[in-house]
C-alpha positions as CSV (number, residue, x, y, z in Angstrom):
1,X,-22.8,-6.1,14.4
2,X,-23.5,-3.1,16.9
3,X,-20.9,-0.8,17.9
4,X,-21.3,-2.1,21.4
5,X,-21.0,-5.5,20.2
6,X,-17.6,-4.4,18.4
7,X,-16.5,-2.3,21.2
8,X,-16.5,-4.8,23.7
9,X,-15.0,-7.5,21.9
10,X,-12.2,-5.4,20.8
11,X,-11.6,-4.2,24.3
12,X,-11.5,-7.9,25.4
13,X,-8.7,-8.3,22.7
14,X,-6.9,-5.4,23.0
15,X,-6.5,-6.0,26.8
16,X,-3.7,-9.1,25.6
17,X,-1.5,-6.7,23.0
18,X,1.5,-6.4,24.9
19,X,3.0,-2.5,25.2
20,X,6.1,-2.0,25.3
21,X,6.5,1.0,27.2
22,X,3.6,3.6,28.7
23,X,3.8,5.6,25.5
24,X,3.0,2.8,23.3
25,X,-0.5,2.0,21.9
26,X,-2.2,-1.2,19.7
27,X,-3.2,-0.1,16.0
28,X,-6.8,-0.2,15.7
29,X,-7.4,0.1,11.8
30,X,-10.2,-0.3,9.3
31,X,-10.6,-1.5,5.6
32,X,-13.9,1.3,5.3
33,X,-16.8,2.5,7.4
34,X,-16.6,6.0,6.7
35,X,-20.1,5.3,5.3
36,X,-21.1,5.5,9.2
37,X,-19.9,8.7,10.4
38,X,-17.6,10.1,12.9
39,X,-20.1,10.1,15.8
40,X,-20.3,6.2,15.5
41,X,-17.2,5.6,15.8
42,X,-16.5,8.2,18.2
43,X,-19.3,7.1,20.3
44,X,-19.6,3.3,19.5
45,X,-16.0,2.4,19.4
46,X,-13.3,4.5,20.6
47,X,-14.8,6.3,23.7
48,X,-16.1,3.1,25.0
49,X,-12.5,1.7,24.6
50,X,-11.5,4.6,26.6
51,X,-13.7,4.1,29.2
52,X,-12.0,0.4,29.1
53,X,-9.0,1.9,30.0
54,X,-8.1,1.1,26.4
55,X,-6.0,4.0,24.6
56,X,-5.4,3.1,20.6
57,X,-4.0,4.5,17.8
58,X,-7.1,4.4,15.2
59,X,-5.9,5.1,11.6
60,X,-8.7,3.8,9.5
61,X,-8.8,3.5,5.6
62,X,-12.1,6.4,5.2
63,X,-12.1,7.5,1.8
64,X,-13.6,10.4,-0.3
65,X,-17.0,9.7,-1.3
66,X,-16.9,8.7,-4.5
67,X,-13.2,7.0,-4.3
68,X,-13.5,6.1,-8.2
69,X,-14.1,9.2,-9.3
70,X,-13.5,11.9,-6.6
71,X,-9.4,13.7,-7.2
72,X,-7.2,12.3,-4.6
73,X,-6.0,16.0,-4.2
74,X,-4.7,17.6,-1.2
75,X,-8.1,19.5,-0.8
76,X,-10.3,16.8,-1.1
77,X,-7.9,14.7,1.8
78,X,-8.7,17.3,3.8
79,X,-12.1,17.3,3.5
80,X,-12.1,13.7,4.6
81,X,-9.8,14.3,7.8
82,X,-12.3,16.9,9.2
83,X,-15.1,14.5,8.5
84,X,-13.5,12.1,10.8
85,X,-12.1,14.7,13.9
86,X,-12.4,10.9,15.7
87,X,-9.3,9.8,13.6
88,X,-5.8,10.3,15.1
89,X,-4.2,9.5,11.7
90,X,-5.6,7.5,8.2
91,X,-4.2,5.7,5.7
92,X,-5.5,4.2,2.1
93,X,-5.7,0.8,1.3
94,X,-5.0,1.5,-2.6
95,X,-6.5,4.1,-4.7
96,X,-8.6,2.7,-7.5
97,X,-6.8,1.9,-11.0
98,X,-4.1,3.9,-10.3
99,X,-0.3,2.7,-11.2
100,X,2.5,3.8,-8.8
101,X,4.0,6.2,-11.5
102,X,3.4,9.9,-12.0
103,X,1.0,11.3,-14.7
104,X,3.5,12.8,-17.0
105,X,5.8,8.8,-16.9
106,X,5.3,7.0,-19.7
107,X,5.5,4.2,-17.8
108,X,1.8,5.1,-16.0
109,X,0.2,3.3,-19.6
110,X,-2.4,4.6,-21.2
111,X,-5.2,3.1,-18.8
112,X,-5.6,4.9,-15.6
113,X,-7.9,6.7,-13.2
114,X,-5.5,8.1,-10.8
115,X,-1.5,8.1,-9.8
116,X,-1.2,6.4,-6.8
117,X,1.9,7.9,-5.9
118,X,0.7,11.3,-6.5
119,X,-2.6,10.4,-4.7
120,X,-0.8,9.0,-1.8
121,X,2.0,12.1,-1.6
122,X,-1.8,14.5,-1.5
123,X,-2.5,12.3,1.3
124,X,1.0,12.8,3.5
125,X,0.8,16.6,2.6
126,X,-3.2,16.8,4.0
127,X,-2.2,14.8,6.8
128,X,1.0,17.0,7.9
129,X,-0.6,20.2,8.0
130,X,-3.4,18.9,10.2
131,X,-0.9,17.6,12.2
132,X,-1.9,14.0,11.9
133,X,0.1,10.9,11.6
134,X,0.6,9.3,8.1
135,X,0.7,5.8,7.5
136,X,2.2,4.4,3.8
137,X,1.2,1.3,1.9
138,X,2.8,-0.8,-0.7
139,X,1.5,-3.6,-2.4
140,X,3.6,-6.4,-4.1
141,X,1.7,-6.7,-7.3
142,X,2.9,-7.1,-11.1
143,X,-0.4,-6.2,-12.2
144,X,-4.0,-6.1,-11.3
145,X,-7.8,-5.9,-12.0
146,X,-9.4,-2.5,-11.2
147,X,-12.7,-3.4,-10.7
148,X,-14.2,0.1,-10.7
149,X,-13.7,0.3,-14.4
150,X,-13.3,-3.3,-15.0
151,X,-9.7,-2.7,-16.2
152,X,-6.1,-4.1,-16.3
153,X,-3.5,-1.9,-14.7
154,X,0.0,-2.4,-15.2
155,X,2.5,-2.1,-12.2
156,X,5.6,-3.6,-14.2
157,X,7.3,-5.0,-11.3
158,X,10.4,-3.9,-10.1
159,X,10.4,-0.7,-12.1
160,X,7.0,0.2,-10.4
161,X,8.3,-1.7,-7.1
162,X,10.9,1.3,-7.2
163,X,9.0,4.1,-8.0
164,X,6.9,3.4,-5.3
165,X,9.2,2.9,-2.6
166,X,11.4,5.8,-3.8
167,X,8.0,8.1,-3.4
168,X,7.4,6.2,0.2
169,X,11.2,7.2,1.6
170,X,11.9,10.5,-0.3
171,X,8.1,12.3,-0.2
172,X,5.8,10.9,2.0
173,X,8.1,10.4,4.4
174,X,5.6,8.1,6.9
175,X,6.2,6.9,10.3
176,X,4.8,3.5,9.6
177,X,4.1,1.5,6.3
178,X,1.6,-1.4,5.9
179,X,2.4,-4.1,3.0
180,X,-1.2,-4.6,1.8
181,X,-1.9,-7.7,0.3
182,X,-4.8,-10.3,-0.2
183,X,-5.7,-13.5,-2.1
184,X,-7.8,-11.9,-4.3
185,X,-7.5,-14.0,-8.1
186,X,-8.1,-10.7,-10.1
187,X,-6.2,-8.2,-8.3
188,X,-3.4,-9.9,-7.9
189,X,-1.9,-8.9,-4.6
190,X,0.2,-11.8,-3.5
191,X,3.8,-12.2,-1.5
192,X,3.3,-16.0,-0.4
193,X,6.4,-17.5,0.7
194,X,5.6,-20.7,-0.8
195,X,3.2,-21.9,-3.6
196,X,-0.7,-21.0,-3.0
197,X,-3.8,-21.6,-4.9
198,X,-3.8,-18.3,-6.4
199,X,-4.5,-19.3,-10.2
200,X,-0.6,-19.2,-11.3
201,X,0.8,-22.0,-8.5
202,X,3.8,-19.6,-8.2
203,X,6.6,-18.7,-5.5
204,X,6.7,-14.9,-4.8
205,X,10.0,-15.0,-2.5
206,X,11.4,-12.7,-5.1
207,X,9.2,-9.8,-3.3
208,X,10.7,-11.2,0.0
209,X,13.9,-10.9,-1.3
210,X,14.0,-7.2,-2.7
211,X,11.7,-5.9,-0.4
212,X,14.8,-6.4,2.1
213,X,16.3,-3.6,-0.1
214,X,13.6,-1.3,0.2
215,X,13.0,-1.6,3.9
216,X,16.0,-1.4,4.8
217,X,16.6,2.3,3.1
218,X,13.1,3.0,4.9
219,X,14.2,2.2,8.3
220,X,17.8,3.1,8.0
221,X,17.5,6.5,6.0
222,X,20.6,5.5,3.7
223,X,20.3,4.0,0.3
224,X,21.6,0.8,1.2
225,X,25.1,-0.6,-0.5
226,X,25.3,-3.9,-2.9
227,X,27.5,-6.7,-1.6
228,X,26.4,-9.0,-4.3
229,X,24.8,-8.6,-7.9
230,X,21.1,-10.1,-7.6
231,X,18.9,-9.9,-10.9
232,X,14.9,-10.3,-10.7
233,X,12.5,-11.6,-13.0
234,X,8.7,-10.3,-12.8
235,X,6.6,-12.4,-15.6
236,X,2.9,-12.2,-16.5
237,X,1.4,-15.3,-16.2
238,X,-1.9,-14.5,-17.4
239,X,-2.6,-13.0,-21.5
240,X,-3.8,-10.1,-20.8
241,X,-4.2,-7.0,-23.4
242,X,-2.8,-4.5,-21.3
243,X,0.8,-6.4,-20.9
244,X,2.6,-5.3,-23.6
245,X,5.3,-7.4,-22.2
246,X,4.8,-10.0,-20.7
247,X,8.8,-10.7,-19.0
248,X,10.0,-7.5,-16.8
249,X,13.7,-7.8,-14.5
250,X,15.2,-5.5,-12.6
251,X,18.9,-5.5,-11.5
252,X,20.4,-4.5,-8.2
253,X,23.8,-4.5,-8.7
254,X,27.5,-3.9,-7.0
255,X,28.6,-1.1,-9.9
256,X,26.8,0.3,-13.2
257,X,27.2,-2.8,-16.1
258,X,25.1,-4.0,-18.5
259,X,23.0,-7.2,-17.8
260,X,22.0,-9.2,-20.1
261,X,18.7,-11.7,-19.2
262,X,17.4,-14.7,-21.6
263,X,14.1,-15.6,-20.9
264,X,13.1,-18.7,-23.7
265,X,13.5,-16.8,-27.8
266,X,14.0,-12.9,-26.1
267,X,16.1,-11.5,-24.6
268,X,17.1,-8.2,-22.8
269,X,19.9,-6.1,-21.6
């Protein structure tokens, strides 16, 4: 499609998001097109919009340009932001085989390109100093296919759930954080409320349920208190080399106890 094709269709949509005050502006977002420049969008997207009378808030996912092998460093984020002067803010969709634990965790597994939290703090940090807005994402996965390498990564649940959200609240510190997910089989990115053709048939409302944890300390800025001991159970559906175990739970709970969790012959406290 032509960027004025895209232009005016979006301005026709855009035209029915309802504001809700003069300061406030529809998300226009993308999943890629760096590969096109900055004057196309510049010239094909936004500044017709403007002429619309259309004012957005464009944070598209442009990425460095080799994402599978390029360092998701500060330096190399920067490069990308003034590539794209067109962008008032980005974001990324999910760095490629990368685990949301740091390089020195064990918990990161041998099989890796990159740390997604670290990649994602160089991100916040490039951002900030250019004075640009930041926008987080979190993903509800257990594990996934990296297709760049062809690759199982392990995510481990709740334990990478946390390290994840910890990074999002403490360190990157966004304004605004997207839940990416999709139905994709082999990357397993999946927070259904109810069962879906997904290859495993199963109901994810465990992720509903702690996420309600997590986003509240987001929004609220204070660790949220327990009212009620909850446990949850993340399980590998699939036989996969990389899961060295296949059963994961996390606890939140009211005060510090041990926990004890049967799942068929094993156990776990």
């Amino acid at each position: 499609m032509e960027a004025s094709q895209s232009s005016a269709r979006l301005a026709a949509a855009l035209r029915w998001v309802p504001r809700a005050g003069p300061r406030r502006k529809p998300v226009l977002s993308t999943f890629g097109g760096g590969g096109l420049g900055n004057a196309w969008w510049q010239d094909g997207v936004i500044a017709p919009l403007a002429q619309a009378a259309i004012q957005v808030a464009f944070i598209p996912n442009f990425e460095r340009p080799n994402e599978n092998a390029d360092e998701p460093s500060q330096a190399n984020w920067v490069s990308v932001i003034n590539s794209f002067p067109v962008a008032n803010e980005l974001f990324n969709f999910r760095l490629p085989g990368s685990p949301p634990f740091y390089k020195n965790d064990p918990n990161i597994g041998p099989r890796y390109i990159f740390s997604a939290l670290e990649g994602e703090e160089n991100l916040a940090l490039a951002l900030r100093a250019n004075d640009k807005f930041f926008m987080g994402t979190w993903s509800p996965t257990l594990n996934y296919r990296c297709h760049a390498y062809n690759g199982y990564i392990e995510t481990q649940g709740g334990r990478g759930m946390e390290s994840w959200w910890k990074s999002i609240i403490q360190i990157q510190k966004p304004k605004l954080v997207e839940v990416v997910t999709w139905n994709d089989n082999t990357e397993a990115h999946v927070m259904p409320a109810r069962a879906v053709p997904t290859g495993d048939d199963a109901v994810h409302l465990g992720y509903y349920e702690l996420l309600k944890y997590y986003l509240s300390w987001y929004k609220r800025g204070v660790q949220p208190s327990i009212a009620k001991d909850a446990v949850f159970i993340f399980i590998v559906l699939r036989s996969l080399q990389m899961a060295a175990d296949p059963s994961l739970a996390v606890a939140i709970q009211t005060s510090i106890h041990a926990t004890t969790v049967v799942c068929s012959e094993r156990s776990r406290t």
